[in-house]
PDB file with SEQRES, HELIX, SHEET and CRYST1 records, atoms N, CA, C and O in Angstrom:
SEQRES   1 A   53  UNK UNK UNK UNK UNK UNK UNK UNK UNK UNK UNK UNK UNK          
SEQRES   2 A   53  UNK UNK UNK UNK UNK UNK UNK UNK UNK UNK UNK UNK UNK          
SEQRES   3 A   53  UNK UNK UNK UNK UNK UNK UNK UNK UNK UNK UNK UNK UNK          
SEQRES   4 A   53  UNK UNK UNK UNK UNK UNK UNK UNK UNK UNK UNK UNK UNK          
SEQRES   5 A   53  UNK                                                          
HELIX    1 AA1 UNK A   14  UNK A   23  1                                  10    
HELIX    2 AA2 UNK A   25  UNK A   28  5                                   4    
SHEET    1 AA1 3 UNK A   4  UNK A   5  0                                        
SHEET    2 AA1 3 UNK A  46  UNK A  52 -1                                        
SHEET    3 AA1 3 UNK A  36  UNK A  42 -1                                        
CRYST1    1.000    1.000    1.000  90.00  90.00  90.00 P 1           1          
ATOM      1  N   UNK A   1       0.837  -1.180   0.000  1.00  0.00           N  
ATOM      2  CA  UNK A   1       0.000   0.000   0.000  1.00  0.00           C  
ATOM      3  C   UNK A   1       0.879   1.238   0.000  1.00  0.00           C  
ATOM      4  O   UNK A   1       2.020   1.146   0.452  1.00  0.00           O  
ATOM      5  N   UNK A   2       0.392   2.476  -0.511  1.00  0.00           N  
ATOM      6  CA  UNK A   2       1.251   3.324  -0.873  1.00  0.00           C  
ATOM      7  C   UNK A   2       0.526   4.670   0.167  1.00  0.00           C  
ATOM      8  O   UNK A   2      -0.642   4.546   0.536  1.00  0.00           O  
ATOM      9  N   UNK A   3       1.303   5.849   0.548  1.00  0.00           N  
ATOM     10  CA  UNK A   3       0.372   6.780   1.263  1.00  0.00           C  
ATOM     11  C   UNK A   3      -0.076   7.892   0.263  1.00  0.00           C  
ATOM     12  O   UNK A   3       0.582   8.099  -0.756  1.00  0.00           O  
ATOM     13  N   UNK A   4      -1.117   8.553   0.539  1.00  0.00           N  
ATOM     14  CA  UNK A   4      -2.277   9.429  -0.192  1.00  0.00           C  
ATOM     15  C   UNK A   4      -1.684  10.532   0.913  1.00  0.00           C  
ATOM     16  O   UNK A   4      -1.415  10.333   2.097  1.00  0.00           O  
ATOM     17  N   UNK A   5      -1.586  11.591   0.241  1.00  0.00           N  
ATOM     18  CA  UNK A   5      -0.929  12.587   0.383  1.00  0.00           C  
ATOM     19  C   UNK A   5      -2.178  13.388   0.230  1.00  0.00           C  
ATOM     20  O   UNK A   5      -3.052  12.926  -0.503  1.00  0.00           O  
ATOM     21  N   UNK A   6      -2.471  15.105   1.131  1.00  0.00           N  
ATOM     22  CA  UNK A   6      -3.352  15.577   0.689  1.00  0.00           C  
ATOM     23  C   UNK A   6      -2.862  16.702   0.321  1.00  0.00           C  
ATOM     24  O   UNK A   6      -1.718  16.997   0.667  1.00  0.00           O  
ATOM     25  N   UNK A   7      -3.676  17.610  -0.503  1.00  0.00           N  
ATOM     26  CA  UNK A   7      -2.685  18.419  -1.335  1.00  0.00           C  
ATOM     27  C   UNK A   7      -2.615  19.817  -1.146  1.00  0.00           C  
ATOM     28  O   UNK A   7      -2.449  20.717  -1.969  1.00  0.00           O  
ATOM     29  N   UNK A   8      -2.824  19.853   0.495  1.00  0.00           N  
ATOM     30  CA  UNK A   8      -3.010  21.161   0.740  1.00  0.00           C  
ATOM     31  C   UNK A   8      -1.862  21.424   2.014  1.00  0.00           C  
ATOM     32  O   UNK A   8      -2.035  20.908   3.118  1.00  0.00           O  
ATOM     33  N   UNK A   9      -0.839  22.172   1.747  1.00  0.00           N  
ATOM     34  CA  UNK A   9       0.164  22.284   2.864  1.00  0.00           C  
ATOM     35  C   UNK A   9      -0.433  23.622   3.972  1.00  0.00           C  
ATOM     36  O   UNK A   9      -1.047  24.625   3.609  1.00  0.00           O  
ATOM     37  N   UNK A  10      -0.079  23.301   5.213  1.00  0.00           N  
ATOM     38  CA  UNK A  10      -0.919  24.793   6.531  1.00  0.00           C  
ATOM     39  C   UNK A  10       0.465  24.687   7.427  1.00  0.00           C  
ATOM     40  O   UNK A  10       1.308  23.834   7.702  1.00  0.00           O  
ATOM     41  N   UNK A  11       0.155  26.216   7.741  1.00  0.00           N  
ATOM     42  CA  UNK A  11       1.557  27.251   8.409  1.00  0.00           C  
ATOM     43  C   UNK A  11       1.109  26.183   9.305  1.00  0.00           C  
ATOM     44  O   UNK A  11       1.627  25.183   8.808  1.00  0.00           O  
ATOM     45  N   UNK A  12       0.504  25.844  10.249  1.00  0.00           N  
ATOM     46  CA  UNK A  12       0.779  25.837  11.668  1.00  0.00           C  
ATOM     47  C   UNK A  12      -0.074  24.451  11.702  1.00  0.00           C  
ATOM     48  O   UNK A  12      -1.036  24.199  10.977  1.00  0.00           O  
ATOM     49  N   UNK A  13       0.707  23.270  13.097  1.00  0.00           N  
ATOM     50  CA  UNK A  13       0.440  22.166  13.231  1.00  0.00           C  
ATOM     51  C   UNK A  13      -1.233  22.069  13.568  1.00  0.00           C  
ATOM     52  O   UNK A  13      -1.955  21.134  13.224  1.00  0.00           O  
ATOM     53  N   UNK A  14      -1.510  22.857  14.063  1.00  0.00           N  
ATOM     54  CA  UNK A  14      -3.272  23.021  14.666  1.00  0.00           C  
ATOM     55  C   UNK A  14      -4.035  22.776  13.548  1.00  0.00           C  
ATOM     56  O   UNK A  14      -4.965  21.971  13.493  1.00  0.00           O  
ATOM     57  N   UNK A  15      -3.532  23.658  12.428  1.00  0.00           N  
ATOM     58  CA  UNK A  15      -4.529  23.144  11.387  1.00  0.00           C  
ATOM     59  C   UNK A  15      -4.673  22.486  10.330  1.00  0.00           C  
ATOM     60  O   UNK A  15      -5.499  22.665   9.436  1.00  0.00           O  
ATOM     61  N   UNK A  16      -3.099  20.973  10.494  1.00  0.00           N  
ATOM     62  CA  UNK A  16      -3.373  19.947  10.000  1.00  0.00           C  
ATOM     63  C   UNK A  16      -3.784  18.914  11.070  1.00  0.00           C  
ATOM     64  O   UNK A  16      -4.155  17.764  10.832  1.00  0.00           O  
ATOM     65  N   UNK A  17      -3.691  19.358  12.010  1.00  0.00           N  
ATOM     66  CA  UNK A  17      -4.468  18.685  13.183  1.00  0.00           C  
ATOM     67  C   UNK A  17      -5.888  18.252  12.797  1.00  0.00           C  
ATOM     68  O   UNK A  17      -6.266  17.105  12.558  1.00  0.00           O  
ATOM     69  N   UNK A  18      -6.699  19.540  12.779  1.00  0.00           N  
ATOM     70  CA  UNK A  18      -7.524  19.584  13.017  1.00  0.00           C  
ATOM     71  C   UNK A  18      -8.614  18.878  11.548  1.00  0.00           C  
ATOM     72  O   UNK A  18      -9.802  18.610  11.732  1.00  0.00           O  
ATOM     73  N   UNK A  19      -7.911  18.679  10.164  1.00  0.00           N  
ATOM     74  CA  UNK A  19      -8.255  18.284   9.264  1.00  0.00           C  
ATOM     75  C   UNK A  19      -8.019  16.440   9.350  1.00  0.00           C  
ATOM     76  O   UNK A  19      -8.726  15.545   8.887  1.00  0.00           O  
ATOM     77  N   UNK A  20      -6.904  16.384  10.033  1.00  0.00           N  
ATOM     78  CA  UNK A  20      -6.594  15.232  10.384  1.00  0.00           C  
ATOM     79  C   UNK A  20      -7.876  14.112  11.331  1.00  0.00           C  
ATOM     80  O   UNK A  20      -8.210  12.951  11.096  1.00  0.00           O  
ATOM     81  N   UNK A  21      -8.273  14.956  12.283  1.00  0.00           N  
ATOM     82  CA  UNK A  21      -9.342  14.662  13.263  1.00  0.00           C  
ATOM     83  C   UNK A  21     -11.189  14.766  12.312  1.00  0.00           C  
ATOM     84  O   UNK A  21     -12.270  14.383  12.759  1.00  0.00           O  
ATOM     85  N   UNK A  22     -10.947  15.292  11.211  1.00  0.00           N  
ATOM     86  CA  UNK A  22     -12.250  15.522  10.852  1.00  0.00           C  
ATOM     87  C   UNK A  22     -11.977  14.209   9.444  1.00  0.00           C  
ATOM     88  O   UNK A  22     -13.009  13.715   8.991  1.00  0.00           O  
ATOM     89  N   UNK A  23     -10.464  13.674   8.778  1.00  0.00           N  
ATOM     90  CA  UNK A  23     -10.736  12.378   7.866  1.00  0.00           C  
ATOM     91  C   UNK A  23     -11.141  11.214   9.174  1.00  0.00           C  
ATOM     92  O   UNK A  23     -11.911  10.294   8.898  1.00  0.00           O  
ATOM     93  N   UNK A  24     -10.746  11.298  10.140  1.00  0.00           N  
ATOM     94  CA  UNK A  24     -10.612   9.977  10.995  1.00  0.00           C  
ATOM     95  C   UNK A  24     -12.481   9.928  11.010  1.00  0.00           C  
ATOM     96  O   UNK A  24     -13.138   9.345  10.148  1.00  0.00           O  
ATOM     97  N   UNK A  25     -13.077  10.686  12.204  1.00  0.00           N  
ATOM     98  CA  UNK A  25     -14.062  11.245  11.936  1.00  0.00           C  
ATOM     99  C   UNK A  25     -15.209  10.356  10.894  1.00  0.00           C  
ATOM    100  O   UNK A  25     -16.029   9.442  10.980  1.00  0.00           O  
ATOM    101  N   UNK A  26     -14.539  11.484   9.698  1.00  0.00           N  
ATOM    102  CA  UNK A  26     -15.568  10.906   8.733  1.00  0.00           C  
ATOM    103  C   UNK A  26     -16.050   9.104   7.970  1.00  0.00           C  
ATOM    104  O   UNK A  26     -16.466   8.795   6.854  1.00  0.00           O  
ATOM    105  N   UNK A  27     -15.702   8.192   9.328  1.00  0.00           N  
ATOM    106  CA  UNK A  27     -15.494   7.036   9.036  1.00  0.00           C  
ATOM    107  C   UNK A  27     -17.327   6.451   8.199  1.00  0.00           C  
ATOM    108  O   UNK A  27     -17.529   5.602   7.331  1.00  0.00           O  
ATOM    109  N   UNK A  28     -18.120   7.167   8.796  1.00  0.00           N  
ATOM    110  CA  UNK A  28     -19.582   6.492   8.210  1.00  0.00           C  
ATOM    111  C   UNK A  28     -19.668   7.427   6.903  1.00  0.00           C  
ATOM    112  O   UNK A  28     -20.704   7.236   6.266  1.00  0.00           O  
ATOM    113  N   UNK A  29     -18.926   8.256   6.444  1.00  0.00           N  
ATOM    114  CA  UNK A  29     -18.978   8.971   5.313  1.00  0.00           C  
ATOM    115  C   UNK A  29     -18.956   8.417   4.203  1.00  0.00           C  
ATOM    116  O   UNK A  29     -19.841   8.305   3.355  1.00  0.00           O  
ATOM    117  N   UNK A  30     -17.166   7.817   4.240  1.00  0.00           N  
ATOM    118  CA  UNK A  30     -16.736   7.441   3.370  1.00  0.00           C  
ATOM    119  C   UNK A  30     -16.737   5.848   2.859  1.00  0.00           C  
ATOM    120  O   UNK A  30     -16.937   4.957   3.684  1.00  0.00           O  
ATOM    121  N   UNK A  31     -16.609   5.686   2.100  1.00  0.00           N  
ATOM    122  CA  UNK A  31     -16.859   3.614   1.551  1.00  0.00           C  
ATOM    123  C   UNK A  31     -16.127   2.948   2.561  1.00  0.00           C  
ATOM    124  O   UNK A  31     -16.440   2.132   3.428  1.00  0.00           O  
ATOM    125  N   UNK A  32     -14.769   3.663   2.135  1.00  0.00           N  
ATOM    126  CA  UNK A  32     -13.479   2.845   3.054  1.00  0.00           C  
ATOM    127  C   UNK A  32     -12.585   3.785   3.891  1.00  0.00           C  
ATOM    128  O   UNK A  32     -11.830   4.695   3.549  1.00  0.00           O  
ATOM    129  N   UNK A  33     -12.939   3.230   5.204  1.00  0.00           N  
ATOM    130  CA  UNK A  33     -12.498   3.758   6.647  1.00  0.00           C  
ATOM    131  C   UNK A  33     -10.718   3.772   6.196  1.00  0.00           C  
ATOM    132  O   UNK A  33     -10.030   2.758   6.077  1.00  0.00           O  
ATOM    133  N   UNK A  34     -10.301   5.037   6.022  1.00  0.00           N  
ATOM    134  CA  UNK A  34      -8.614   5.308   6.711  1.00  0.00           C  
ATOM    135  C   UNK A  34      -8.043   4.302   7.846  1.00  0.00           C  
ATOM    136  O   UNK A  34      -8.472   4.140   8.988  1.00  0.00           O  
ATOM    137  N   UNK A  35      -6.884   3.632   7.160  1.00  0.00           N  
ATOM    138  CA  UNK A  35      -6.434   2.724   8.476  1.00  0.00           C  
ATOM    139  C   UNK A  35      -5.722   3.329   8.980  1.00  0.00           C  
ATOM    140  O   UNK A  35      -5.405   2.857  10.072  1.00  0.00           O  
ATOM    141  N   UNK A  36      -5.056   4.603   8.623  1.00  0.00           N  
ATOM    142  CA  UNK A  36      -3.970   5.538   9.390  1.00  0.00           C  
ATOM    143  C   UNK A  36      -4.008   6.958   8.703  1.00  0.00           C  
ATOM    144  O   UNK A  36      -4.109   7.104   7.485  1.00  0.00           O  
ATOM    145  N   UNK A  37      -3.928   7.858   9.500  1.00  0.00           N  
ATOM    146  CA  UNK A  37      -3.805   8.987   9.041  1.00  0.00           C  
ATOM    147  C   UNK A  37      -3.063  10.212  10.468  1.00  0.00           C  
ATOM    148  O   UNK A  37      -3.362  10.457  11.636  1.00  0.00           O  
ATOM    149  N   UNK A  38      -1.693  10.824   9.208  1.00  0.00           N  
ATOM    150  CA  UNK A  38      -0.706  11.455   9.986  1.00  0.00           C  
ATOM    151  C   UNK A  38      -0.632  12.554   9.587  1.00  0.00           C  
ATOM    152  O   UNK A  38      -1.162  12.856   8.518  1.00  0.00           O  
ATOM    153  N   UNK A  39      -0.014  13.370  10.268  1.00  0.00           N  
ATOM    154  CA  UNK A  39       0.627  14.741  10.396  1.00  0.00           C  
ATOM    155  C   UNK A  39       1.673  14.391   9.909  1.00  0.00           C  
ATOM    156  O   UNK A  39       2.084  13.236  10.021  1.00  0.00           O  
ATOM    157  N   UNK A  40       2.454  15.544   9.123  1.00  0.00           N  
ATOM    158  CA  UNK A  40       3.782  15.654   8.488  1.00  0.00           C  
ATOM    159  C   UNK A  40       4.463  16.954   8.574  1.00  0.00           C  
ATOM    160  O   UNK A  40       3.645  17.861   8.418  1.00  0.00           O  
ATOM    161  N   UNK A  41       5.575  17.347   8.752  1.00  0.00           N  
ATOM    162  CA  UNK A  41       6.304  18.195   8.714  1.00  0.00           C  
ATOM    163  C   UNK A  41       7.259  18.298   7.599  1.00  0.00           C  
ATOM    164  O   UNK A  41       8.150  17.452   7.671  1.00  0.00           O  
ATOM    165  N   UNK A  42       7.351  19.318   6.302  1.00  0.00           N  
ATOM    166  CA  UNK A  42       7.476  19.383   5.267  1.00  0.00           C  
ATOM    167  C   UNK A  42       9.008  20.598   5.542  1.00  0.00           C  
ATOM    168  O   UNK A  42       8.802  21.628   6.185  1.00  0.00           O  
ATOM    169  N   UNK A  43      10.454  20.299   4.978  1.00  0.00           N  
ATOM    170  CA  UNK A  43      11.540  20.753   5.020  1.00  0.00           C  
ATOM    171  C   UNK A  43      11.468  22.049   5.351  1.00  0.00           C  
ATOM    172  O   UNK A  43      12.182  22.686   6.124  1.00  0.00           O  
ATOM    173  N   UNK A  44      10.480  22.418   4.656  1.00  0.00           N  
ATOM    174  CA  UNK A  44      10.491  23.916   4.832  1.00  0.00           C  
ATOM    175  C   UNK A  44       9.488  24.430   6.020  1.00  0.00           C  
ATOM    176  O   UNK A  44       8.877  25.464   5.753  1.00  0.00           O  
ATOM    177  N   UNK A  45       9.194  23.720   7.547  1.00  0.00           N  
ATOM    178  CA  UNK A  45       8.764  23.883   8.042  1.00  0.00           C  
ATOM    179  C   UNK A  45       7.012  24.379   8.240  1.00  0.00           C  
ATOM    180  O   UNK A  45       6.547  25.298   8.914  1.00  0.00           O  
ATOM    181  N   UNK A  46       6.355  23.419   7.408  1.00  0.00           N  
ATOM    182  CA  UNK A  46       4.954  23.668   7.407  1.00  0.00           C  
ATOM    183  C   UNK A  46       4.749  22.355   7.669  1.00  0.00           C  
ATOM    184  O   UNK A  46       5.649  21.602   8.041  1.00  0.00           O  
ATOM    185  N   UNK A  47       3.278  21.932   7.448  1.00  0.00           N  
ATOM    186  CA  UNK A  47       2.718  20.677   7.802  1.00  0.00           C  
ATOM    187  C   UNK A  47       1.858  20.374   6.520  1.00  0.00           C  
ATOM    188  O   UNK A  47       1.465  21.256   5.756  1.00  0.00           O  
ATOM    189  N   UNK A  48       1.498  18.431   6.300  1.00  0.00           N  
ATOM    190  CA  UNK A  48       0.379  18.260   5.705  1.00  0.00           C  
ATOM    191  C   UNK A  48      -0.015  17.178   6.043  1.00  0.00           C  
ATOM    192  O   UNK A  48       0.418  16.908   7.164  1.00  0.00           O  
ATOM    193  N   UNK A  49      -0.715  16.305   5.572  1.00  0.00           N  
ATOM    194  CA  UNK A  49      -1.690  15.324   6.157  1.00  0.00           C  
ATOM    195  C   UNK A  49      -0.904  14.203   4.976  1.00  0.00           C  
ATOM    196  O   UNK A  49      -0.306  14.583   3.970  1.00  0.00           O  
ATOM    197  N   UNK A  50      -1.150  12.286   5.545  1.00  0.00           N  
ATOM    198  CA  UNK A  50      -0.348  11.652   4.586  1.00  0.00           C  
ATOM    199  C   UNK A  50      -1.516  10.943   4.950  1.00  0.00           C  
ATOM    200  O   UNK A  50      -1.762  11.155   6.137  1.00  0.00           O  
ATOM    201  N   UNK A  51      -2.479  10.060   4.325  1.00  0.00           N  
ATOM    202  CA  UNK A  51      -3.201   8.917   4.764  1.00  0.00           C  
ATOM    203  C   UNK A  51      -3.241   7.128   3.852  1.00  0.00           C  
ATOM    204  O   UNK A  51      -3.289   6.723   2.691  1.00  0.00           O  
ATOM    205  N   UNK A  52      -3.196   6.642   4.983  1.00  0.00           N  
ATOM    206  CA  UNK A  52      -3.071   4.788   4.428  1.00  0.00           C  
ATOM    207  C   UNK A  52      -4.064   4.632   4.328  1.00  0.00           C  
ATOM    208  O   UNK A  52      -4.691   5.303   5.148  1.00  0.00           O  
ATOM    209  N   UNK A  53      -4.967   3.755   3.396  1.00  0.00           N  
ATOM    210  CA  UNK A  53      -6.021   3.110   2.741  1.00  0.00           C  
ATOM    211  C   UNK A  53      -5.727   1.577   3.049  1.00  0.00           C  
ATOM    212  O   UNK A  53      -6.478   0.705   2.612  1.00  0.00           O  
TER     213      UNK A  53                                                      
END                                                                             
């Protein structure tokens, strides 16, 4: 399995946090429930979201 990257990078950890907490979340939403989903810290000091299927 490969990770799904989302394609939106945010200044500050709170608000890949908080996008992070709303894929987990959306488990009756979607077909297939996220088996993992992380926070990332990107070289240039921002954050984004990486998720396993």
């Amino acid at each position: 399995m490969a990770w799904v990257y989302y394609m939106k990078i945010f200044d500050t950890r709170f608000q890949a946090d908080c996008l992070a907490a709303r894929i987990r979340d959306a488990e009756g939403v979607l077909q297939k429930a996220p088996k993992y989903v992380a926070v990332f810290r990107t070289p240039s000091g921002k954050y984004g979201i990486k998720i396993l299927w």
